[in-house]
BADRENLUM-107103 format. One record per residue (C-alpha): residue in one letter; x, y, z. Coordinates in steps of 0.2 Angstrom, whole numbers, padded with zeros to 4 digits, always signed. Example, Ala and Ser with C-alpha at 12.3 -4.5 7.8 and 13.67 -1.06 7.14 Angstrom:
REM residues 2
a+0062-0022+0039/s+0068-0005+0036/
//
This chain:
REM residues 531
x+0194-0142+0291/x+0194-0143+0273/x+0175-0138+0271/x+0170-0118+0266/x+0161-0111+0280/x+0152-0095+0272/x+0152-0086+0294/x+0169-0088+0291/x+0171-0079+0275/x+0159-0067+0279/x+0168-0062+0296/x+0184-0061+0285/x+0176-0048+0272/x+0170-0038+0286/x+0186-0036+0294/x+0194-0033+0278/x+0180-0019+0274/x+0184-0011+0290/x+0202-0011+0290/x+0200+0002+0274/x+0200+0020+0273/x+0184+0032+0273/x+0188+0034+0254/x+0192+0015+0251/x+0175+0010+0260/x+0167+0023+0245/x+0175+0015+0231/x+0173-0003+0236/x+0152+0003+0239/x+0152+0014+0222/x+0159-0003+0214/x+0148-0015+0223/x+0131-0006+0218/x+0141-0004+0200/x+0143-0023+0198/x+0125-0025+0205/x+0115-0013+0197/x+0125-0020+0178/x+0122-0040+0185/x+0102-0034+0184/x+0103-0026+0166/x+0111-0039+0159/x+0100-0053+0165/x+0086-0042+0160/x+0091-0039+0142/x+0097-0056+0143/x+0080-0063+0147/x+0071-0054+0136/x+0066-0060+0119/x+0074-0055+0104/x+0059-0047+0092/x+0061-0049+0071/x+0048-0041+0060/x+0032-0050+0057/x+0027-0041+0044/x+0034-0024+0035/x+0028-0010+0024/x+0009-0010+0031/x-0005+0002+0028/x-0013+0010+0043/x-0029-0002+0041/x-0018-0017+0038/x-0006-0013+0056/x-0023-0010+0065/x-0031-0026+0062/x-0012-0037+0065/x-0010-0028+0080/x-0028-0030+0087/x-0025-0050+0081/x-0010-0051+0091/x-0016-0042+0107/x-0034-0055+0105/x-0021-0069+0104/x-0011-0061+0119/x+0007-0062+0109/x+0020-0046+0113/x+0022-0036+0099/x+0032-0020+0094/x+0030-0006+0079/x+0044+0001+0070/x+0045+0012+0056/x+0032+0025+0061/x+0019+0008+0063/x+0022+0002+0046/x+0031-0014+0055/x+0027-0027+0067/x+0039-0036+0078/x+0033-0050+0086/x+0049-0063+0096/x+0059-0072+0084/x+0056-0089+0090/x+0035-0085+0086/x+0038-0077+0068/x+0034-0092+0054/x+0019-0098+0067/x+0012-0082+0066/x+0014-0076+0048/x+0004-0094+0045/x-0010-0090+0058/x-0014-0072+0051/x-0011-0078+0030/x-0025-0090+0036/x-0035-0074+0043/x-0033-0066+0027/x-0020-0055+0034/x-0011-0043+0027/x-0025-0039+0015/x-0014-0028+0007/x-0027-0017-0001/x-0023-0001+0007/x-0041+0003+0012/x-0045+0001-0007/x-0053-0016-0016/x-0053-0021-0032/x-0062-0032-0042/x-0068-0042-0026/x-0081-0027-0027/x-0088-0038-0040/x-0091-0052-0029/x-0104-0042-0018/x-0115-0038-0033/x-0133-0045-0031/x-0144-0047-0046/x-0155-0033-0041/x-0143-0021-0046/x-0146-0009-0060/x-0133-0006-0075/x-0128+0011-0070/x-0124+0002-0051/x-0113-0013-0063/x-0103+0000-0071/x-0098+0009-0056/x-0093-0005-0046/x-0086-0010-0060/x-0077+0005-0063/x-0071+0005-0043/x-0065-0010-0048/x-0052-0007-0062/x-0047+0009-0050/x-0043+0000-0035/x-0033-0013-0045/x-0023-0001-0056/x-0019+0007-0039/x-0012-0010-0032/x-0003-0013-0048/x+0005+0005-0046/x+0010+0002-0026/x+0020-0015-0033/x+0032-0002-0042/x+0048+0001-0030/x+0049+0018-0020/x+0030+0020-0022/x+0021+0019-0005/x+0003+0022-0011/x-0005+0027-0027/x-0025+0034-0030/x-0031+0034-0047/x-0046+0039-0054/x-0055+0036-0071/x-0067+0048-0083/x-0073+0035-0093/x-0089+0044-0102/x-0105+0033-0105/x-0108+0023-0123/x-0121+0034-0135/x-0126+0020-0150/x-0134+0038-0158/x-0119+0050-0156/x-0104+0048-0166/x-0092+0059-0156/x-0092+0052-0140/x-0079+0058-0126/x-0064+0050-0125/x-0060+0042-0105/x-0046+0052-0096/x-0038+0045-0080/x-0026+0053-0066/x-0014+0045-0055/x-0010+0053-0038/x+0008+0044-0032/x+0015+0045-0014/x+0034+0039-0016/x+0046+0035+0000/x+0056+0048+0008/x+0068+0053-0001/x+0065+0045-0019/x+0058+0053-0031/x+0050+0044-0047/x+0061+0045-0063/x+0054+0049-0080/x+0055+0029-0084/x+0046+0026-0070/x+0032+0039-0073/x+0030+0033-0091/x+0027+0015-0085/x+0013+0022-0074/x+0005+0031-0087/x+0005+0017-0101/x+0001+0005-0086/x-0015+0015-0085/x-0016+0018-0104/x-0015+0000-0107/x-0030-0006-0093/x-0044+0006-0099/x-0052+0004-0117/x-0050+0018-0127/x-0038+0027-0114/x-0024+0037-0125/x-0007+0040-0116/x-0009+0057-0118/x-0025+0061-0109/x-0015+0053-0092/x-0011+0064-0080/x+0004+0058-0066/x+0007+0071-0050/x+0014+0065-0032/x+0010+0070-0016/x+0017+0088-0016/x+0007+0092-0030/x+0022+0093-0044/x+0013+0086-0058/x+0025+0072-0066/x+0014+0071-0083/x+0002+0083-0089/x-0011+0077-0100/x-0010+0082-0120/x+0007+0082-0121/x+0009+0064-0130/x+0010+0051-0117/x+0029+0059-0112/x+0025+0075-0104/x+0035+0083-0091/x+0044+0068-0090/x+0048+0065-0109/x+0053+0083-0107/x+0067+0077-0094/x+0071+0062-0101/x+0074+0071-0118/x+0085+0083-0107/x+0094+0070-0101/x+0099+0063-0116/x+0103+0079-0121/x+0117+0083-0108/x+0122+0064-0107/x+0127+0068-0127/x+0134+0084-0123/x+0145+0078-0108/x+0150+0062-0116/x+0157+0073-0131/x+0166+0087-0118/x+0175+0073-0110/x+0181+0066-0125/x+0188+0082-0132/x+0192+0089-0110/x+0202+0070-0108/x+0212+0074-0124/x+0217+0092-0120/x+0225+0089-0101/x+0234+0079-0111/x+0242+0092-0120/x+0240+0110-0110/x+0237+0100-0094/x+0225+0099-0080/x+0213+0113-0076/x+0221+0122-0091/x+0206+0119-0102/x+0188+0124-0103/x+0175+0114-0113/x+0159+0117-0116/x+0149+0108-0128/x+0131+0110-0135/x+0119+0096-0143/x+0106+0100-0154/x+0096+0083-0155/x+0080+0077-0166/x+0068+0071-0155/x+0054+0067-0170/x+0052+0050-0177/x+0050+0049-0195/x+0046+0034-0207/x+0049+0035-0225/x+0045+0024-0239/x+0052+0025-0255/x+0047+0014-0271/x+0057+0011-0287/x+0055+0002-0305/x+0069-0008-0307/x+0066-0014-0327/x+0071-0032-0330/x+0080-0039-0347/x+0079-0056-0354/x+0061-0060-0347/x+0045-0061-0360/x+0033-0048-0361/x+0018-0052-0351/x+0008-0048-0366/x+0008-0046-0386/x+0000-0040-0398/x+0003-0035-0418/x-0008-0029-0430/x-0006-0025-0450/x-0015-0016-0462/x-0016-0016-0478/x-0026-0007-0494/x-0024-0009-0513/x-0036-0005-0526/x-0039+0008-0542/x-0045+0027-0541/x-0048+0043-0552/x-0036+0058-0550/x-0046+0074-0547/x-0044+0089-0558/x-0041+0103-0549/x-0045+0122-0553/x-0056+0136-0548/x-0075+0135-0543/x-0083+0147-0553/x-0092+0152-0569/x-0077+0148-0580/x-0073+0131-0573/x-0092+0122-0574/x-0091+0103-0576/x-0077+0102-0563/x-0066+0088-0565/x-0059+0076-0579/x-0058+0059-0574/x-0043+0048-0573/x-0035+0030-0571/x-0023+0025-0557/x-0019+0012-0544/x-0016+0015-0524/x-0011+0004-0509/x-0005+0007-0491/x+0002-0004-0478/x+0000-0001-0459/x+0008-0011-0445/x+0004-0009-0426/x+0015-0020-0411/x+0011-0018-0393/x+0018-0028-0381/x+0018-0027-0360/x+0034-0030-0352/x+0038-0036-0335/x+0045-0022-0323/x+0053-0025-0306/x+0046-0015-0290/x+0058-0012-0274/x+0049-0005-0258/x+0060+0002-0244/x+0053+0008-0228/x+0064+0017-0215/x+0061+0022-0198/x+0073+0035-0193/x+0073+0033-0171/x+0071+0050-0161/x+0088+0056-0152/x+0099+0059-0169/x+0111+0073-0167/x+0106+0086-0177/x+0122+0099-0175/x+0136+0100-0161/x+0144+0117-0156/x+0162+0117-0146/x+0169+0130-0138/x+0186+0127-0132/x+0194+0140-0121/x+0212+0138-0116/x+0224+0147-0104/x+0234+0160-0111/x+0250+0156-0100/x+0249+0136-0105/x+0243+0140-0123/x+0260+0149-0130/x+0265+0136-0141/x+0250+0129-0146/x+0243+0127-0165/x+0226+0133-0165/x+0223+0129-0183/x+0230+0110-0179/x+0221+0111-0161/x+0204+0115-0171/x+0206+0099-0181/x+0210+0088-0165/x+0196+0095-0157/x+0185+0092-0173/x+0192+0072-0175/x+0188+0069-0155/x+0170+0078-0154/x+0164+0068-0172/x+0159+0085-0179/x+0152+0082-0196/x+0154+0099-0207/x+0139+0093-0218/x+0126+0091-0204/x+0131+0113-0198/x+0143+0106-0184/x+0155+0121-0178/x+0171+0121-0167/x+0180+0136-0161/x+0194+0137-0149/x+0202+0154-0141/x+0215+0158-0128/x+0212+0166-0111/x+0218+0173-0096/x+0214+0161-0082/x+0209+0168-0065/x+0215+0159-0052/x+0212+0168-0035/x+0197+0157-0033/x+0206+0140-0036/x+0220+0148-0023/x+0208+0152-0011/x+0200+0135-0012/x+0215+0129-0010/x+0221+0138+0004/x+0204+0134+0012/x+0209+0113+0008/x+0226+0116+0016/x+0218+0124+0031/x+0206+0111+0032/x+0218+0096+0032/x+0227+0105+0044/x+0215+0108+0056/x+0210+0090+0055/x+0229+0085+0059/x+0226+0095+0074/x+0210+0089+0080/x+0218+0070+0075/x+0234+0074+0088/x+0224+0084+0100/x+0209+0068+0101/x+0226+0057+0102/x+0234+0066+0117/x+0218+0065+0128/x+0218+0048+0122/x+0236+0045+0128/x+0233+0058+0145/x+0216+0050+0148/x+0225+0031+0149/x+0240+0038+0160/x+0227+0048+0173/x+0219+0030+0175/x+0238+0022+0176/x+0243+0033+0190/x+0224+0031+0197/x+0226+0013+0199/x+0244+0013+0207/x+0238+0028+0218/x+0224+0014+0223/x+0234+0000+0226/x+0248+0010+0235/x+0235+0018+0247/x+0227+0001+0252/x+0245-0004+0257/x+0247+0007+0268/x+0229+0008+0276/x+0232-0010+0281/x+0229-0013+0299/x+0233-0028+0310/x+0216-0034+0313/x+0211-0033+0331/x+0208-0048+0339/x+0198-0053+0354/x+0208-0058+0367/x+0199-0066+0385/x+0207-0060+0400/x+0217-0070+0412/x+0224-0066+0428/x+0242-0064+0427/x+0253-0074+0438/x+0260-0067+0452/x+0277-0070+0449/x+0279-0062+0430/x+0292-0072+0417/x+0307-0062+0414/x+0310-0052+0400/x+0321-0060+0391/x+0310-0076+0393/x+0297-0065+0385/x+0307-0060+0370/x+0314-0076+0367/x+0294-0082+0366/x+0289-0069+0353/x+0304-0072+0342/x+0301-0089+0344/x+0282-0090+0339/x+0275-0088+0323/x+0268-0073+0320/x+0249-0075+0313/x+0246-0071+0293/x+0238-0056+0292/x+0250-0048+0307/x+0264-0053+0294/x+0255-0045+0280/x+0251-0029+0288/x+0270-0028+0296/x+0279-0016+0282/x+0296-0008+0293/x+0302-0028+0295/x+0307-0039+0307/x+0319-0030+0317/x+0306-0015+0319/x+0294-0030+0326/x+0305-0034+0339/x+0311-0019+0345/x+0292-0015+0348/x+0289-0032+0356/x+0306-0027+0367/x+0298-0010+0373/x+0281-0018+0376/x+0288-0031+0387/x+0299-0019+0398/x+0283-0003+0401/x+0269-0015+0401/x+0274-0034+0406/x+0255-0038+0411/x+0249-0032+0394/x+0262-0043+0383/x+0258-0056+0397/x+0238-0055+0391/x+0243-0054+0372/x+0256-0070+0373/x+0240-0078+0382/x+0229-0073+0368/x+0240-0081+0354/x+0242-0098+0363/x+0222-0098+0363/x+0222-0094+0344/x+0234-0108+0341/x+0224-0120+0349/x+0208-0114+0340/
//
């Protein structure tokens, strides 16, 4: 019969499974509950649906009103990142992102509204109820504004803005303060803070950058208020520029001298004295123009002629009584006056000198006494100068001295790297030979496995009805001839090691000490074969 008959195949597995040893019928269990206990997990995380995020970066409020959403419209759902993500299955991700955006969800406001506050105003309200809503509303929005900025998780910001006097002329001006919680492990650079502080600056009227005040969530206050819009971060972003001067001009000058002295025989430090104010100057200058006409003219001439007695002189006085004597003559003058206007040329010039000019660089060069024997320190001082861009007008100053290097810590260092890559080797051959030992123990397992269940092998009992042996038994040698004759069955021949002339010796001794046994066994194979 060509057909699978499963009794067949199960009576066959069962004879095989107890035709093995004590510690083979372990294994074969362990394995079986093994390939069992691995078919259920995999069909298990096979079945089960692949979740992708639904949403991320959701405020406590936000999350709670998804989640109850998804548990009303009875779709699974996970949280991730601390329940600032939901997972839904992959294949319901776009469907639901539609069904909640048309739910108004995620409302994105962080438990703060902006100017939809206006909306829910009614025309009882007074003025002083218009202006803090009103006020609520500028706040909540400058706060989403802020939470759009990358790193920043949430931000709270709150407004001073004093109330209009028509009668006082020195009203208060508005102040404004920004609380920012950033993501872990970002902190906010000064560019960044400056942003929110002119973001600020720039949404209230009247709002000066300098009354802005910036801190995060520890309480480190990122821009104090009255220090010009910059603050603590001005102060570090001047710093930064500062050392970014500095260090570009040390590896100019450091880059040069390994050149010459070598590596790590050369020390330089340079300091960067920087002018931070920003000054506008205007200058205007007369230029006079030739060859143009005056803008205006004019000339004037007089002139007198005429006739006139000469005066007698003397002393006043009894003597001289009568005075003077008359005399003839003629006089004339002439007088001559030109003004004229002429056309002069003006030049303006207006200059704005950016903050961040160096005012004066110092470098100090220090170089190591045993690679520094041949070396010109006038020339070096000159090299140095040339590479740095010291200007001797503006103060700059360069000076550069020998040393005696110590170098027990660089040994020590070194001798610590040299350990170091040493003991990695190790551990590298050491994780490599129990690599190598672990794959020959399962080897020699394997063959120690197979050569056991060689030799465990068993000829399969067999059941064998009972006939009544004839009263005149068949020789022997008719009896041998039979069993060297007939085939012997499969799984004898599989389990028959010692060969074949071990078989028949066997058969041979059978035969002779116990004919009516081999009689019952020859009877039992004819009944097989005909089965």
């Amino acid at each position: 019969m060509n057909g699978f008959d499963p009794r067949a195949l199960l009576a066959r597995i069962g004879r095989t499974f107890g035709g093995f040893t004590p510690g083979q019928r372990v294994v074969t269990a362990v394995a079986a509950v093994a390939v069992v206990v691995g078919g259920v997990m995999f069909v298990s995380w096979v079945s089960k649906p692949t979740y992708a995020p639904l949403f991320t970066g959701l405020s406590t409020t936000d999350a709670s009103a998804i989640t109850a959403k998804l548990t009303e419209a009875g779709e699974p759902y996970t949280l991730a990142d601390g329940g600032q993500t939901v997972m839904v299955p992959q294949a319901d991700v776009y469907q639901k992102r539609i069904d909640l955006s048309g739910q108004g969800l995620p409302a994105g406001d962080n438990g703060t509204q902006g100017y939809s506050l206006l909306d829910k105003q009614s025309m009882t309200s007074s003025d002083f109820q218009q202006k803090v809503t009103y006020q609520r509303a500028l706040e909540g929005e400058l706060s989403k504004t802020i939470e759009s900025i990358n790193g920043v998780q949430a931000a709270v910001v709150h407004l001073a803005i004093p109330q209009d006097d028509v009668f006082s002329t020195d009203a208060s001006a508005p102040t404004g303060s920004v609380l920012v919680k950033t993501a872990p492990g970002i902190n906010l650079s000064s560019t960044i803070v400056d942003s929110v502080v002119h973001l600020v600056a720039g949404s209230v009227p009247k709002l000066s950058p300098d009354k802005v005040t910036v801190a995060d969530a520890t309480g480190r206050v990122l821009n104090a208020a009255g220090e010009g819009g910059g603050g603590t971060a001005g102060a570090d972003a001047r710093d930064t520029q500062r050392r970014a001067v500095a260090d570009a001009t040390a590896a100019a000058v450091q880059s040069m001298l390994d050149k010459v002295v070598g590596p790590g025989k050369a020390v330089v430090r340079v300091d960067a004295d920087l002018n931070f104010d920003q000054q506008v100057i205007d200058r205007q200058q007369y230029v006079p123009t030739t060859g143009n006409p005056a803008l205006t003219s004019s000339k004037t001439t007089e002139k007198y002629s005429g006739a006139g007695g000469t005066p007698v002189g003397g002393v006043l006085g009894p003597d001289n009584i009568g005075g003077t004597t008359a005399g003839s003559g003629k006089n004339a003058y002439t007088k001559e006056e030109d003004t004229r206007t002429n056309a002069v040329g003006t030049l303006k010039e207006q200059t704005t000198t950016a903050p961040g000019q160096v005012k004066r660089l110092s470098v100090a060069v220090l170089l190591d006494a045993k690679s520094a024997g041949n070396v010109n320190f006038s020339e070096m001082s000159s090299l140095v100068s040339a590479a740095a861009g010291l200007d001797p007008k503006r103060g700059d100053v360069v000076q550069v001295s020998q040393m005696a290097f110590d170098t027990t810590a660089a040994a020590a260092a070194q001798k610590e790297l040299d350990k170091a890559a040493a003991d990695k080797n190790r551990a590298e051959m050491i994780s490599l030979g129990k690599t190598i030992g672990l794959g020959v123990l399962l080897v020699l397992a394997l063959l120690i496995g197979l050569k056991r269940s060689r030799r465990g092998a068993r000829p399969e009992p067999q059941e064998i009805e009972v006939y009544r042996v004839p009263t005149a038994p068949a020789p022997v040698d008719s009896l041998l001839e039979a069993a060297e004759s007939r085939p012997a069955a499969p799984r004898a021949v599989d389990a028959v090691t010692d060969g074949r002339a071990r078989a028949r010796d066997a058969v041979g001794t059978m035969a002779r000490e116990r004919p009516d046994d081999m009689a019952r066994l020859l009877r039992g194979w004819i009944a097989e074969d005909r089965t």
